[in-house]
N, CA, C and O of each residue as an XYZ file, in Angstrom:
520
protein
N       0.821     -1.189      0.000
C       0.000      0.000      0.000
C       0.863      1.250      0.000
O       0.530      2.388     -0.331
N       2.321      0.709      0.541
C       2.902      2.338      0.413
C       3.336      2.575     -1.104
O       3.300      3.790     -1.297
N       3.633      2.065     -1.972
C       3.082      1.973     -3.325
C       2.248      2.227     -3.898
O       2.523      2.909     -4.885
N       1.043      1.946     -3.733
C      -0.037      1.596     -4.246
C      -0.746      3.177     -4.046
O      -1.390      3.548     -5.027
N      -0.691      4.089     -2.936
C      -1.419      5.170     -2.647
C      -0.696      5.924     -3.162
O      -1.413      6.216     -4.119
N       0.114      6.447     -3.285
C       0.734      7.525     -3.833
C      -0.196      7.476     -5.180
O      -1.179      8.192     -5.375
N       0.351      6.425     -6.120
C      -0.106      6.384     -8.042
C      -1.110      6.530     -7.404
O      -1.316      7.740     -7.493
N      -1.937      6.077     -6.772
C      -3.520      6.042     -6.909
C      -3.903      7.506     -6.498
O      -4.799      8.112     -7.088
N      -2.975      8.210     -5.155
C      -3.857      9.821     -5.004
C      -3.380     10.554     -6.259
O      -4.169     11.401     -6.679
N      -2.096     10.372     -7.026
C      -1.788     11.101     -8.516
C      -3.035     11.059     -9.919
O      -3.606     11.889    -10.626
N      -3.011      9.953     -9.806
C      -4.254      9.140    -10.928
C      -6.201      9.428    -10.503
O      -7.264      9.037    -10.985
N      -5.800     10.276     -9.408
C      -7.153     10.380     -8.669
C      -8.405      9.168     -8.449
O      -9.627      9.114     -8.584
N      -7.221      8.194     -8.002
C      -8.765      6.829     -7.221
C      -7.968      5.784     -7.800
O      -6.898      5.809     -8.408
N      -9.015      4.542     -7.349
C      -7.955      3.118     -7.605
C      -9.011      1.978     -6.185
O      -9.696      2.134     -5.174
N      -8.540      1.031     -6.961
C      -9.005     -0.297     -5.777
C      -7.582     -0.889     -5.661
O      -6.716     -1.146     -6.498
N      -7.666     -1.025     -4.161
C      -6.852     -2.113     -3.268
C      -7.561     -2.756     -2.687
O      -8.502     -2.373     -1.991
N      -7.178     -3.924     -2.908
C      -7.226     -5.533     -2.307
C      -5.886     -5.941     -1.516
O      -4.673     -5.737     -1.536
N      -6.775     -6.574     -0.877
C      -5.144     -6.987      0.669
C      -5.928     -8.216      0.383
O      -6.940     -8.338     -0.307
N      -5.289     -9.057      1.021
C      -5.506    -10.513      0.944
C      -5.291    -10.787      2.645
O      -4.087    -10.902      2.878
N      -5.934    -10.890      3.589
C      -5.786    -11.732      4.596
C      -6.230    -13.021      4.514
O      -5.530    -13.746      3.808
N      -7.323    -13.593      5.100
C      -7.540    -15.023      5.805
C      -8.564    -15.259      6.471
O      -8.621    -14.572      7.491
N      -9.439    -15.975      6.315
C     -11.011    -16.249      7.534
C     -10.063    -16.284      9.094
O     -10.525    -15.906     10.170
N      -9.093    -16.663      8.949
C      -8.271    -16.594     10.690
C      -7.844    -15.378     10.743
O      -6.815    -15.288     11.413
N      -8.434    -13.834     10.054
C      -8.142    -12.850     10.371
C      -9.591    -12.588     11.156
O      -9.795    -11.638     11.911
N     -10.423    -13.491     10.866
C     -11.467    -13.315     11.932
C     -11.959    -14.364     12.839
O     -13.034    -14.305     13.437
N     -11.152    -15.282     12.903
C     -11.378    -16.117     14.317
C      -9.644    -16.537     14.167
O      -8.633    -16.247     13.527
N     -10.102    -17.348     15.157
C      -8.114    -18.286     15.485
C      -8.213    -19.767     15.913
O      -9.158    -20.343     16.453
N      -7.160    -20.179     15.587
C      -6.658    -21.487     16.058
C      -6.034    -21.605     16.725
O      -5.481    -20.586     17.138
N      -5.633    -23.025     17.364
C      -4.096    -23.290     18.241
C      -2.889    -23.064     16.991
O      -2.834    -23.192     15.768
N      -1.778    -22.557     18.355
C      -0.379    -22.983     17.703
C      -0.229    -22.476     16.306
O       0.548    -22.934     15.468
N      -1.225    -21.279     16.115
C      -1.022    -20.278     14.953
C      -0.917    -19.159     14.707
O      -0.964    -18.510     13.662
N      -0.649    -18.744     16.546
C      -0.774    -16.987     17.032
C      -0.103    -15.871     16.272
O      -0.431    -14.685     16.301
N       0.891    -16.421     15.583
C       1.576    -15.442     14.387
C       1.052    -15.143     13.778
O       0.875    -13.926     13.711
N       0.142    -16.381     12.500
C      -0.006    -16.179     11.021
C      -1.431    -15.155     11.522
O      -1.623    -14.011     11.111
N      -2.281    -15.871     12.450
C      -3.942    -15.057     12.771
C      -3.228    -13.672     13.218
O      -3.464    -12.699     12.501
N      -2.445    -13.507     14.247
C      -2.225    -11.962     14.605
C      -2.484    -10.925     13.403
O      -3.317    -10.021     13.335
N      -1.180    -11.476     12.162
C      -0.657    -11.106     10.965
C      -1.869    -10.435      9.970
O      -2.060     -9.441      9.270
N      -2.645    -11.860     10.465
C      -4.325    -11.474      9.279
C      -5.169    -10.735     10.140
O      -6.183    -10.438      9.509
N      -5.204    -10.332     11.224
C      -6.060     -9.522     11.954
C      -5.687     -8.085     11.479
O      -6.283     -7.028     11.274
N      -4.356     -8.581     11.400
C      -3.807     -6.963     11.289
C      -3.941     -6.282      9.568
O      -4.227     -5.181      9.097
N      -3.610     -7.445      9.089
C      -4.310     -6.926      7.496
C      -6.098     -6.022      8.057
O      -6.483     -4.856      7.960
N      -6.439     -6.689      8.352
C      -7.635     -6.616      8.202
C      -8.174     -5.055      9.114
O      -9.139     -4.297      9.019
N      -7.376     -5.106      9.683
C      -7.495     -3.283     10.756
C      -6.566     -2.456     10.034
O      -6.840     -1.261     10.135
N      -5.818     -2.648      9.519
C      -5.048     -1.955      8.175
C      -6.171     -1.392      7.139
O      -6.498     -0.243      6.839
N      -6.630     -2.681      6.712
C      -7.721     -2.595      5.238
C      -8.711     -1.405      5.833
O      -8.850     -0.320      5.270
N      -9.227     -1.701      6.789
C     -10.472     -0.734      7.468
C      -9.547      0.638      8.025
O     -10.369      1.526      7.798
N      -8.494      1.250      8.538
C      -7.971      2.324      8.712
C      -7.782      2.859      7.185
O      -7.881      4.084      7.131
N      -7.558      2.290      6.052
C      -7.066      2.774      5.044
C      -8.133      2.971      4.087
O      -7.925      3.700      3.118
N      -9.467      2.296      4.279
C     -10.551      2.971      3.755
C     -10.917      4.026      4.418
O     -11.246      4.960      3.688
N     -10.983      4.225      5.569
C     -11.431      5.455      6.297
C     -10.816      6.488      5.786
O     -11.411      7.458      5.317
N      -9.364      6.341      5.843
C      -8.520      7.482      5.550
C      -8.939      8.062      3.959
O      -8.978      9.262      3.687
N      -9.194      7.126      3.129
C      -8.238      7.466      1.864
C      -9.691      7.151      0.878
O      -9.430      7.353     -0.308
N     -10.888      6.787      1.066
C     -12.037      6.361      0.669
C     -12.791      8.212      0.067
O     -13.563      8.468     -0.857
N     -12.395      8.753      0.667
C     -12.999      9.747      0.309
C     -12.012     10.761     -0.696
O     -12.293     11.956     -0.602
N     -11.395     10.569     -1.216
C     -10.075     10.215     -2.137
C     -10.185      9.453     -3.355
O      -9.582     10.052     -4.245
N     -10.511      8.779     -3.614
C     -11.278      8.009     -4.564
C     -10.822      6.477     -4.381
O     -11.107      5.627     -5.225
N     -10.255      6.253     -3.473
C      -9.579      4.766     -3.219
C     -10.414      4.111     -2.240
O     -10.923      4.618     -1.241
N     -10.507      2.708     -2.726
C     -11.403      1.880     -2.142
C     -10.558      0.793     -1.472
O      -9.576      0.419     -2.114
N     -10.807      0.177     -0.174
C      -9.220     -0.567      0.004
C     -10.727     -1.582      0.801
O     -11.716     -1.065      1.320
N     -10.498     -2.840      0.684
C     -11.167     -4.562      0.641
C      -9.931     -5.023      1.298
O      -8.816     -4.555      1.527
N     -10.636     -6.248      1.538
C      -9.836     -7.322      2.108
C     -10.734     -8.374      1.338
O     -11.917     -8.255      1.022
N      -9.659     -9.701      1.061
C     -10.531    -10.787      0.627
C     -10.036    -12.025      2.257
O      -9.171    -11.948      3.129
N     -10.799    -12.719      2.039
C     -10.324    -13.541      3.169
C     -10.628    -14.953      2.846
O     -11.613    -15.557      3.269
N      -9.925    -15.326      2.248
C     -10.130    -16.963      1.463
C      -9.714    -18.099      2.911
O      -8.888    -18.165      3.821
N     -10.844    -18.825      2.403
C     -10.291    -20.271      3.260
C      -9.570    -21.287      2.727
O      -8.976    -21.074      1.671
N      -9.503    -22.340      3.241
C      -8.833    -23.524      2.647
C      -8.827    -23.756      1.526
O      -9.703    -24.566      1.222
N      -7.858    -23.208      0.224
C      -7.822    -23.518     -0.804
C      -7.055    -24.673     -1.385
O      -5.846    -24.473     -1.495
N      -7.453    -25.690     -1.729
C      -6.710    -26.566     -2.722
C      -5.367    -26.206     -3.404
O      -5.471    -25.556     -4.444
N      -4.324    -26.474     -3.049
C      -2.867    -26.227     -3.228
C      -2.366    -27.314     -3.372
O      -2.920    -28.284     -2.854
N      -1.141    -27.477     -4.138
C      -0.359    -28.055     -3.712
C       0.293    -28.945     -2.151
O       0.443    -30.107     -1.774
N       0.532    -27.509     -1.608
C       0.635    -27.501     -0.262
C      -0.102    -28.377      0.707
O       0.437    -28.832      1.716
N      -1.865    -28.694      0.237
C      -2.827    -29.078      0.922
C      -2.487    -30.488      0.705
O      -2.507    -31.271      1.655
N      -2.175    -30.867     -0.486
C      -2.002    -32.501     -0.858
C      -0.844    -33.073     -0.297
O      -0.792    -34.274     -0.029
N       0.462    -31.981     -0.024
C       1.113    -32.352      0.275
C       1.029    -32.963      1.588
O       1.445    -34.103      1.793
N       0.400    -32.097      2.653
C      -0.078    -32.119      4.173
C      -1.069    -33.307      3.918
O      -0.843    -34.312      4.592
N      -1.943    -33.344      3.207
C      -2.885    -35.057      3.284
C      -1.969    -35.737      3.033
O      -1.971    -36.520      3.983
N      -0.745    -36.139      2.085
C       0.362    -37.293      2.147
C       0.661    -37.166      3.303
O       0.389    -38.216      3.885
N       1.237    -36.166      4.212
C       1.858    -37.009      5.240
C       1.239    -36.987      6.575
O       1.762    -37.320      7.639
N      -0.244    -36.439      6.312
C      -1.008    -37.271      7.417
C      -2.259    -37.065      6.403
O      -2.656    -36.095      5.756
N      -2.716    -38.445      6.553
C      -3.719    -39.304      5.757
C      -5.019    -39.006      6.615
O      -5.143    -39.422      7.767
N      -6.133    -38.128      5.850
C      -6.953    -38.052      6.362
C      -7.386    -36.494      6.757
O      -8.523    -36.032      6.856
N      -5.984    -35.775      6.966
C      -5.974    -34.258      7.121
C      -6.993    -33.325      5.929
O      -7.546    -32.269      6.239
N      -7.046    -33.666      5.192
C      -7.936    -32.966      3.699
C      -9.549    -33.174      4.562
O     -10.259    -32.222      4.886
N      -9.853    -34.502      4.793
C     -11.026    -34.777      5.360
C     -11.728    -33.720      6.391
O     -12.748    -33.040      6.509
N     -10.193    -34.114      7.228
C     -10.765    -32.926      8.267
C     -11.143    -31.758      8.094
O     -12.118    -31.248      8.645
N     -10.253    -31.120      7.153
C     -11.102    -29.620      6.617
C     -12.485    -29.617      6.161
O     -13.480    -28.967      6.480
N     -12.235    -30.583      5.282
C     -13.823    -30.808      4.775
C     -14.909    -30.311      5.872
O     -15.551    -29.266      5.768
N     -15.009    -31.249      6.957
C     -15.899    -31.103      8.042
C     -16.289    -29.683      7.944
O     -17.459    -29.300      7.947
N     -15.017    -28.750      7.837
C     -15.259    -27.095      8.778
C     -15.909    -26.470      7.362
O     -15.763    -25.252      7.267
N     -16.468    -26.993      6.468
C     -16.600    -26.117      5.017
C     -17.971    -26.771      4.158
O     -18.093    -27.548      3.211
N     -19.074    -25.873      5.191
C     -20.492    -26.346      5.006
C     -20.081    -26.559      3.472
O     -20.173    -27.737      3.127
N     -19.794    -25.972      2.812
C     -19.973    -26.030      0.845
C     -20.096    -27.153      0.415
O     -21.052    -27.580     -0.234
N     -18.531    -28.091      0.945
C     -19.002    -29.546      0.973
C     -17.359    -29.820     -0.160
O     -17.135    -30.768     -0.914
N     -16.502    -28.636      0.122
C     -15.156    -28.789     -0.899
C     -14.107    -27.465     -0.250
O     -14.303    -26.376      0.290
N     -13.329    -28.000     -0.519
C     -11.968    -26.781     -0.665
C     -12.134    -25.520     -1.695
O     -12.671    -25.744     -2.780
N     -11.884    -24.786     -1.520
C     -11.498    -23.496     -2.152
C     -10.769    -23.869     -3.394
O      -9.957    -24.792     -3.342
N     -10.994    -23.214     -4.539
C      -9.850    -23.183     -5.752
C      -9.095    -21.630     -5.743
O      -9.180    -20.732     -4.906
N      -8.359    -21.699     -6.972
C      -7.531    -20.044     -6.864
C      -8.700    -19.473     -8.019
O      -8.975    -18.274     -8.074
N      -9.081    -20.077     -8.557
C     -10.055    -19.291     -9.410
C     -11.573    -18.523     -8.270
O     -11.937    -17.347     -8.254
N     -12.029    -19.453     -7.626
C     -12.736    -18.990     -6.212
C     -12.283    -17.592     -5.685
O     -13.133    -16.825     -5.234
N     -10.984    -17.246     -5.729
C     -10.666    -16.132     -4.952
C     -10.171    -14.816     -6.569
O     -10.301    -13.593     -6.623
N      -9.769    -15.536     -7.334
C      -9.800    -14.758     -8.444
C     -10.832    -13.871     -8.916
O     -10.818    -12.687     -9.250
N     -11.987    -15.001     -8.842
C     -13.362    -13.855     -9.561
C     -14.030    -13.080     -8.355
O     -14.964    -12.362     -8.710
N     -13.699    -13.077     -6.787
C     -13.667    -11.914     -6.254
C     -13.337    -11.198     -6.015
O     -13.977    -10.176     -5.771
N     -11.844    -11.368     -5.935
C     -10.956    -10.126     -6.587
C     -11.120     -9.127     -8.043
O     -10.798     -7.957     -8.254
N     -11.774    -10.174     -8.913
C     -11.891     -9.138    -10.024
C     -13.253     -8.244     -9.760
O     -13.471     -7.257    -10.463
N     -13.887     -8.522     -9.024
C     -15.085     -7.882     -8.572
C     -15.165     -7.095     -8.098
O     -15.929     -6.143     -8.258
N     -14.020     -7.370     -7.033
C     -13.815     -6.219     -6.364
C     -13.507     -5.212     -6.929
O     -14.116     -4.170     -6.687
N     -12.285     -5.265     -8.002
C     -11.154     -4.427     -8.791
C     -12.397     -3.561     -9.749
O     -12.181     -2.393    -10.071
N     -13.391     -4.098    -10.060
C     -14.425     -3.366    -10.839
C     -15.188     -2.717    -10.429
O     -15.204     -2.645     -9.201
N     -16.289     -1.849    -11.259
C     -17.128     -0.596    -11.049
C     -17.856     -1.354    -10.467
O     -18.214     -0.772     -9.443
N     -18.389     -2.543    -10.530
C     -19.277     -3.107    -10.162
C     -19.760     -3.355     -8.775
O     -20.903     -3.607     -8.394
N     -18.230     -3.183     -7.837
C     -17.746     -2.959     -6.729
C     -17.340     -1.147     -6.028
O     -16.418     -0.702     -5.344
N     -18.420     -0.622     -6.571
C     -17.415      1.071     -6.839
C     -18.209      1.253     -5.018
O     -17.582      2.003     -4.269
N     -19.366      0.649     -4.497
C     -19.345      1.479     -3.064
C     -19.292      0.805     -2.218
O     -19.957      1.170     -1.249
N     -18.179     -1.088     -2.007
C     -17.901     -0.913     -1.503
C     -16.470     -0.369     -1.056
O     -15.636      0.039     -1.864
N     -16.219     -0.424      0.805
C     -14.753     -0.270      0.864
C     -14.700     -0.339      2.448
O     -15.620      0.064      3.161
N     -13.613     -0.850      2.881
C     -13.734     -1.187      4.307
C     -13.928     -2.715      4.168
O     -13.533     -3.480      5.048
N     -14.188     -2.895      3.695
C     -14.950     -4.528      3.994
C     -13.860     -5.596      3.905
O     -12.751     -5.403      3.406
N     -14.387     -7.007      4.562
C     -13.982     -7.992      4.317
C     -14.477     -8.706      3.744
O     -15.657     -8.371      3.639
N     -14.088    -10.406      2.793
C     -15.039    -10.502      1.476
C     -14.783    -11.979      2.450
O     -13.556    -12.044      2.521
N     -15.144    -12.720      2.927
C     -14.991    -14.314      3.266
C     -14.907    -14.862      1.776
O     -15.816    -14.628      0.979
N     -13.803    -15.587      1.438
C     -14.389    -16.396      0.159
C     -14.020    -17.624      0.940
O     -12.824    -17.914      0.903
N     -14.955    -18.542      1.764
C     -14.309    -19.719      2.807
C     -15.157    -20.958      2.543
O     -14.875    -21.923      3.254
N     -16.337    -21.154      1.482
C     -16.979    -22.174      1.702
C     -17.855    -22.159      2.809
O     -18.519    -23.183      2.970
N     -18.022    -21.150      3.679
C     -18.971    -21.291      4.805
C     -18.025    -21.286      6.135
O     -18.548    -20.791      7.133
N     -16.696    -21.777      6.263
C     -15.924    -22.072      7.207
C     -16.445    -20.925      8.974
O     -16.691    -21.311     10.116
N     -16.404    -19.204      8.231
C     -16.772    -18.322      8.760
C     -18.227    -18.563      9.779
O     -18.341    -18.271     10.969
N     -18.996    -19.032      9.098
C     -20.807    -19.440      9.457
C     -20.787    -20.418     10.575
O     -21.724    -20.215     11.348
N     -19.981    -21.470     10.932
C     -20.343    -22.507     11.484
C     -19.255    -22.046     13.181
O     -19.259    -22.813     14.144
C-alpha cells in the first residue's frame, strides 16, 4: 500500500485488495503469528478505507479459506486423512480453488464494486458461518 497510494492519489482513485484469511477473523491453536498477521491486514484494510475512501480509493480485504494447493495434498500425504478434516469445517461440501478467490478479486477491482470499501469478502466455503 505504500506503493499503491501515492499512483492512486496522482491518478485520482484506484481499488486495493489486501488478501488476509477467515483466521483474520477467528483463530486457532499454535497459529498466534499467522492469525495476529491477518487480523492486522484486516485493521489496516479498514484504517485505510477510512482514511483514503474519500479520495477516490477503495481498500477490501478478501479472506479466502482452505484452498486446494499443492501444499494441501502435500499435508494429506503425510497425514492421511488431514484434507477430510477440513472438509468437516466447510459447510460447501469442498476446498477453495484459486479461481474462487480470483473472480472476487476481479469484482472487487471493478465498477461493479465502486461502493464498496472497508470490507472484508470471506471467500471460505462457509468455514466463517459454522
Amino acid at each position: 500500500m505504500q506503493a499503491e497510494i501515492p499512483q492512486m492519489l496522482a491518478q485520482g482513485g484506484g481499488s486495493i485488495i489486501n488478501t488476509a484469511s477467515s483466521l483474520g477473523q477467528v483463530a486457532i491453536a499454535h497459529q498466534s503469528a499467522y492469525v495476529t498477521s491477518k487480523h492486522g491486514v484486516i485493521g489496516l484494510t479498514r484504517a485505510a478505507a477510512v482514511e483514503y475512501s474519500d479520495k477516490g480509493i477503495r481498500v477490501n480485504a478478501v479472506l479466502p479459506g482452505v484452498i486446494q494447493t499443492p501444499m494441501i495434498d502435500a499435508l494429506e500425504e503425510t497425514y492421511p486423512g488431514f484434507k477430510d478434516a477440513l472438509l468437516t469445517k466447510h459447510p460447501i461440501g469442498r476446498l477453495g480453488t484459486p479461481h474462487d478467490i480470483a473472480e472476487m478479486v476481479a469484482w472487487l477491482g471493478s465498477d461493479a464494486a465502486a461502493f464498496a470499501t472497508g470490507a472484508q469478502f470471506a471467500v471460505d466455503g462457509g468455514y466463517l458461518a459454522i
